[in-house]
C-alpha positions in Angstrom: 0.7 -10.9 4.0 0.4 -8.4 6.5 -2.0 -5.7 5.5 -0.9 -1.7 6.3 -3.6 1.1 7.3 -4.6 2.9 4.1 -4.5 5.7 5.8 -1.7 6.1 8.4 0.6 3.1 6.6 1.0 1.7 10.1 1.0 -2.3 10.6 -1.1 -4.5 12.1 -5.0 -3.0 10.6 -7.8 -3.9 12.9 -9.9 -3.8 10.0 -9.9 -5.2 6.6 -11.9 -3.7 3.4 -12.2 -5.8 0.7 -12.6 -4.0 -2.6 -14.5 -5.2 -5.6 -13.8 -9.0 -5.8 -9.8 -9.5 -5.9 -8.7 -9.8 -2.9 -5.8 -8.4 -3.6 -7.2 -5.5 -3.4 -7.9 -5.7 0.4 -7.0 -2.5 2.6 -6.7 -2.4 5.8 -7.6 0.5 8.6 -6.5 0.5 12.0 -8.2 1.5 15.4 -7.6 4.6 15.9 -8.2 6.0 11.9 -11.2 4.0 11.4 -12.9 5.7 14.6 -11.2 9.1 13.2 -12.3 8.3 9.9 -15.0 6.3 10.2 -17.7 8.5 8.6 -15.8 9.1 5.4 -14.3 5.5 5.3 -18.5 4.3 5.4 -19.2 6.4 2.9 -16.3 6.0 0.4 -16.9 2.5 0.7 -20.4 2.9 0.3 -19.4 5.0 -2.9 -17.0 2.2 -4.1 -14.3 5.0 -4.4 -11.8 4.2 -2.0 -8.4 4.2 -3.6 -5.1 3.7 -2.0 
């Protein structure tokens, strides 16, 4: 299953979050929005409130 960035909906995520413990609840970021995003991506998962 190929995993989409959560935020841009492009394909092939460079990284994958897992949420809570079902994995199907896996998102993926890629690149170039995890370096955009990286500070609010930290802390909403920090927060446990990242929601697709």
């Amino acid at each position: 299953m190929k995993i989409c960035c959560w935020i841009c909906g492009g394909e092939g995520s460079n990284y994958e979050i897992p949420r809570g413990k079902n994995p199907d609840h896996t998102i993926g970021v890629c690149k170039s929005c995890y370096e955009e995003w990286c500070d609010k991506v930290k802390i909403l998962i920090k927060k446990g409130g990242l929601r697709p």
